[in-house]
N, C-alpha and C positions, 0 to 999 in steps of 0.2 A: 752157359746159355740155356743148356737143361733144365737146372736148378731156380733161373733167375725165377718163373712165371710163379715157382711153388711159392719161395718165398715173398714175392711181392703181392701176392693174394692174401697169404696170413698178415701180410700186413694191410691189406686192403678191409678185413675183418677183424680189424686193431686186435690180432695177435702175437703183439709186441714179444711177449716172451720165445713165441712158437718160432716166428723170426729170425730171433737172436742166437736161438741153437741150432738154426741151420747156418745161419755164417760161421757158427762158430768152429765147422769141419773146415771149410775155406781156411780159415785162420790158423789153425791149428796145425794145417799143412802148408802153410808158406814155407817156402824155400827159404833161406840165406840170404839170394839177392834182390828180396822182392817177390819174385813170379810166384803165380799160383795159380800150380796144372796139377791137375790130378788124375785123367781120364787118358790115356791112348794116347798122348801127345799132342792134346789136343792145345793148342795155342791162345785161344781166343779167352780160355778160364780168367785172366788177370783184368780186362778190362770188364769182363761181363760182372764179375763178382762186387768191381767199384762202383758198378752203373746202379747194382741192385742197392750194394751199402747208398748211395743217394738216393732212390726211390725211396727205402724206409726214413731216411730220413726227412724227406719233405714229408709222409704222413703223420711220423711219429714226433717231430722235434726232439727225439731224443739226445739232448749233447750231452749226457753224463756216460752213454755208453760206447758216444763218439768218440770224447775224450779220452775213454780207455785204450780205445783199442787204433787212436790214430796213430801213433809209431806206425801200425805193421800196414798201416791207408797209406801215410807217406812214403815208405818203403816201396810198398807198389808202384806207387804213381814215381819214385826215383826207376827202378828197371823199365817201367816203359817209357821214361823219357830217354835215357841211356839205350834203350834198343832203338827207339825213334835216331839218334845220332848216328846208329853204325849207316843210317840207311839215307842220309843226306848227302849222299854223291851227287858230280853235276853231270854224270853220265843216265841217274834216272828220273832226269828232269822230263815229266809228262808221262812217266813209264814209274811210276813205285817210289818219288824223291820223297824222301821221311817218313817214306808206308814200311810198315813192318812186314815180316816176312812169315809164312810158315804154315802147317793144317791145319784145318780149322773142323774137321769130321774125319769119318773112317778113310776114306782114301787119300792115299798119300801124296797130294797136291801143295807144295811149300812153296807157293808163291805170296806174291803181296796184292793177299784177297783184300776186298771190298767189305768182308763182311768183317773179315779179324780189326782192321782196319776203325772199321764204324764202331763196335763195341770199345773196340780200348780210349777212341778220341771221347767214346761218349763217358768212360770210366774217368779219364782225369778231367773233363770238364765238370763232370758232377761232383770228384774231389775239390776243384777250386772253387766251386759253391761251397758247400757244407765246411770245407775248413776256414773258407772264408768267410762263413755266418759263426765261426768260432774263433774268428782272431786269428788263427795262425799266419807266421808270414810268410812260410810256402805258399799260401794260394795264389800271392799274387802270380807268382812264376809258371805255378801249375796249370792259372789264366789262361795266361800270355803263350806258352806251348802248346793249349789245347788249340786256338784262335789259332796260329801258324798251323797245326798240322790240321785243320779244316780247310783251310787253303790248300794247302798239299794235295789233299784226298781229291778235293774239287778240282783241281790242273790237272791232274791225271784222269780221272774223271770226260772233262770234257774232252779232253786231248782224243781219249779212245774211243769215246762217242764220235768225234770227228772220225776215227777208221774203220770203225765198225759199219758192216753193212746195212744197208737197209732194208726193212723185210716186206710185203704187200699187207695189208690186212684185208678182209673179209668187207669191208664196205668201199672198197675201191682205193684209198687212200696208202701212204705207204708212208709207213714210221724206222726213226734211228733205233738201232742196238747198243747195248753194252756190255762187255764181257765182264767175265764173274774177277777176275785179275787184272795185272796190268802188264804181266808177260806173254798176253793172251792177244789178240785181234780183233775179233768175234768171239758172240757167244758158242761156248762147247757144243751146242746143239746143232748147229749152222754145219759142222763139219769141215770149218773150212783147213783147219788141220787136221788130216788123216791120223786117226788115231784109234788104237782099240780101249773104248770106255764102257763101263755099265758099272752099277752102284745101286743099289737098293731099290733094285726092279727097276729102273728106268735110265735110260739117255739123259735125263732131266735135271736131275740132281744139284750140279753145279750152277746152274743157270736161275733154276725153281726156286731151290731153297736154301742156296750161300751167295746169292748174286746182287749186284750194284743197289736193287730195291731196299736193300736193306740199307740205305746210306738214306733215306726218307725217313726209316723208322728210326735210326740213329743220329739223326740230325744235322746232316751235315747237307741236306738237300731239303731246301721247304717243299711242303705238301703242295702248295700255293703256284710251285715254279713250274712250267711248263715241261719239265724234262720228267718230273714225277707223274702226270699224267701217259706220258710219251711210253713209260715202262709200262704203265700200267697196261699200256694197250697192247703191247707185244706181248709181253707177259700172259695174258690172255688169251691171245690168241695162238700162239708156241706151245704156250709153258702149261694151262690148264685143262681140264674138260670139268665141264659145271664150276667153272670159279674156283675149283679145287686142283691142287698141284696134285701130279701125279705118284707120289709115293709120302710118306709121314708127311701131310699138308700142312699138320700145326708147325711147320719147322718157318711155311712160307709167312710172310709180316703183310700183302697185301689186304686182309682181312682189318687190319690196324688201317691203314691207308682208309677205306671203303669206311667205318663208323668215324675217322676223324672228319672225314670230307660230306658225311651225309649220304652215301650212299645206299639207301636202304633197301634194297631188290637184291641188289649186288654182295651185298653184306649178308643176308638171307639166306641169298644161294650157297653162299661157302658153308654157315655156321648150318644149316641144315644139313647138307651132303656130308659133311664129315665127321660129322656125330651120328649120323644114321648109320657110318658106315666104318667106325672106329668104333663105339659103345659094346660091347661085348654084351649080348641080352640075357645069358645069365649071369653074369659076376657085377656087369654094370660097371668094372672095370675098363679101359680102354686098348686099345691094340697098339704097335707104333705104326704097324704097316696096315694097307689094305690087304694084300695076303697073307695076314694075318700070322705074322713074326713080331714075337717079342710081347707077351700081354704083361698086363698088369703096367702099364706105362703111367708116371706120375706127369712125366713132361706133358704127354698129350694130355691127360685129365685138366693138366693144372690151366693149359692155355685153353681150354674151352670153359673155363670156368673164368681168365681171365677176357676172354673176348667176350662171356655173357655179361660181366661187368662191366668193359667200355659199351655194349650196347644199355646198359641202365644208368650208368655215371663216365664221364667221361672227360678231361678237362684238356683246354687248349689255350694258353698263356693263363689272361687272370680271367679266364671265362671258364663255369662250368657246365657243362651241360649233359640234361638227362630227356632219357628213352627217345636219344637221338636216334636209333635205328630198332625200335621195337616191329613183332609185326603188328600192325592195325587189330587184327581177332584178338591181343591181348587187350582191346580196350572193346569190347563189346558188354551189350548191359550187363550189370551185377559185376563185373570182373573189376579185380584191384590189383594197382601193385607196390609191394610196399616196402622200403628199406628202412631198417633200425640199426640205426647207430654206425655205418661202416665209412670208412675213411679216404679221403681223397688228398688232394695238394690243400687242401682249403679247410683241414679238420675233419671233425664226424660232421655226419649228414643222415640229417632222418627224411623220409620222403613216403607219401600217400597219396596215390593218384587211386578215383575211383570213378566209374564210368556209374551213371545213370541218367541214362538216355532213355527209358520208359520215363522219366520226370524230366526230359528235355535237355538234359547238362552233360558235362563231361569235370571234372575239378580235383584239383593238386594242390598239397600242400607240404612245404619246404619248412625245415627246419637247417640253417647253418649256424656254425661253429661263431660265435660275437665276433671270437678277437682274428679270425681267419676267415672273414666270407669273404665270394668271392669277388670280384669288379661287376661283372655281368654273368649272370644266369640264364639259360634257356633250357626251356621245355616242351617237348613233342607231345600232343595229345592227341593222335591220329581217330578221327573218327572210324570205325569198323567199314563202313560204306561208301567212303570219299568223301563226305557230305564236310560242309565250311558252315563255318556257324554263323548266325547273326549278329551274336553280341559276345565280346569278347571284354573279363574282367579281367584288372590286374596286372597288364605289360601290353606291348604290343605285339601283334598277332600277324605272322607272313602267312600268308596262306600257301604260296610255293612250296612250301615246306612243313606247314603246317604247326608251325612253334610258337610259341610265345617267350618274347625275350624280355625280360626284367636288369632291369639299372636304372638305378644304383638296388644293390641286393642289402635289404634286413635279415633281421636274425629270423625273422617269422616271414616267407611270401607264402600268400594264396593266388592263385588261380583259377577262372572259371570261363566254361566255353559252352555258351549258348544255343539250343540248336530251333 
């Protein structure tokens, strides 16, 4: 999970090679039956590692390196289907039925988290893509297994959301809970089983940043569905202060949640707080903690590097969209911004946004990939002042949000916004 953000950024920066020699420790250390853990027993290694081999591969299309090294893909995807079996009792039907079991971090919690859960389902559904865009006839099966244990996760899922209490929030209104497991009731935080816990400076921990939220960023809950909002509110109001989790925040995924949905304040608040306050101002290096344990951290570099990229690029089915969450001051006169050549689900993408608003305009221009652009593109050109423009060239233009949405997408758009 560490590792994933490093290398899907060098892939993000078609560092295809750079990439391939970091899977290539994963691989190297596979076990006999499949699994690959490498760290403190940490559980969660085998799906997250699958998930990332499917990220590069949607940027890279690489199937000459896929084909190499599928045995030891399939292999994987055979132990966690095989662990998925020991766990198909009809005793934990709504309580953990085909969830795996086991830590997923330092503390020694071996139930059947939410988070180990979301990474492995998202690991072999990204297997039965990519071997399935290569012919093998595993995929089908690898399909059809990932499909069932998304059902799974969501029965149990809702089941505990049914038990789970409900908590007040801050504007009068009162929202459901969800525990970080399925041998759990409530969230850890609530207390409602006396227990003695702390973890990495805080009560938080299990809740913040290995909890049910992570089944949004793993896919087994749309953004869209109303129980993904529901967290996000507790969450907020429990689990944060400034939008920021209370101990290593890069570990929390609501920050993913806040640029896919458009929330650009909320989005702000996070990536400013915790770069102000992880960045180490001499070394420029990152902390993992806010009290300031464990420097030189690549995980936290890499995900602030990877959440400044969903704020400039950012894709959602066959839509791409850019400087969905910039701030507004990055487009005031004279200011540019501009990406060469870096990779998304839809190829390389080159992009120029240039403000000149002393000559009345605001204007962007897109460069995608021929044989990979995307369905629809949109683009945020926030005026610095709030101001809405007159005339708007080139797509059409929400003003709510300030975007211009383009489709069908060429290989060349331009943009332009009026003032």
């Amino acid at each position: 999970t560490e590792s994933s953000p490093n290398i899907q950024y060098y892939a993000s920066l078609g560092l295809k090679d750079m990439a391939r020699r970091s899977f290539g420790y994963f691989l190297a250390t596979q076990k006999e039956n499949g699994q690959i853990e490498n760290f403190n027993g940490y559980t969660v290694e085998t799906g997250a590692a699958l998930w990332s081999v499917g990220e590069y591969y949607r940027y890279t299309l690489d199937s000459a390196w896929i084909r190499e090294v599928a045995p030891q893909l399939i292999r994987a995807c055979d132990f966690l289907m095989a662990w998925r079996d020991r766990n198909k009792k009809e005793e934990l039907r709504g309580r953990g039925y085909g969830m795996l079991e086991g830590k997923v971090a330092d503390p020694v919690d071996p139930y059947h988290q939410f988070v180990l859960n979301g990474y492995s389902y998202m690991g072999l559904s990204r297997m039965a893509e990519v071997l399935g865009a290569l012919g093998y006839p595993q995929a089908q099966a690898f399909a059809r297994e990932a499909d069932a244990w998304r059902t799974d996760i969501r029965d149990s899922f809702f089941a505990l959301m049914a038990l789970s209490p409900v908590v007040p929030l801050g504007d009068g209104t009162w929202c459901p809970t969800v525990p970080p497991w399925t041998e759990a009731e409530a969230p850890r935080l609530l207390y409602q089983k006396p227990e003695v816990f702390r973890s990495h400076g805080t009560f938080t921990a299990p809740d913040a940043l290995l909890g049910p939220l992570y089944l949004v960023f793993c896919e087994e809950i749309g953004p869209a569905e109303p129980v993904a909002r529901q967290m996000m509110d507790y969450y907020g109001e429990l689990l944060f202060q400034q939008n920021s989790a209370f101990s290593q925040p890069y570990y929390s995924r609501h920050n993913w949640y806040q640029a896919l949905t458009g929330m650009v304040k909320p989005f702000l608040n996070t990536y400013y707080t915790v770069i102000s306050a992880h960045a180490d101002r001499e070394t420029y290096s990152f902390w993992e903690h806010f009290y300031r344990l464990s420097p030189h951290k690549t995980h936290e570099e890499a995900t602030f590097l990877m959440e400044t990229r969903w704020m400039l690029y950012m894709e959602q089915g066959d839509t791409l969209h850019l400087l969905r969450v910039i701030p507004r001051v990055w487009m005031v006169d004279g200011k540019s911004i501009e990406l060469d050549g870096v990779r998304s689900y839809f190829g390389a993408l080159t992009l120029k946004a240039d403000s000149r608003l002393s000559e009345g305009y605001i204007e962007a221009s897109v460069h995608c990939d021929r044989e990979r652009k995307p369905a629809c593109l949109t683009i945020r050109l926030p005026h610095p002042d709030g101001k809405r423009p007159v005339k708007v060239s080139g797509g059409s233009y929400d003003p709510a949000t300030e975007t211009v949405t383009v489709a069908p997408v060429g290989e060349l758009t331009r943009v332009r916004l009026d003032y």
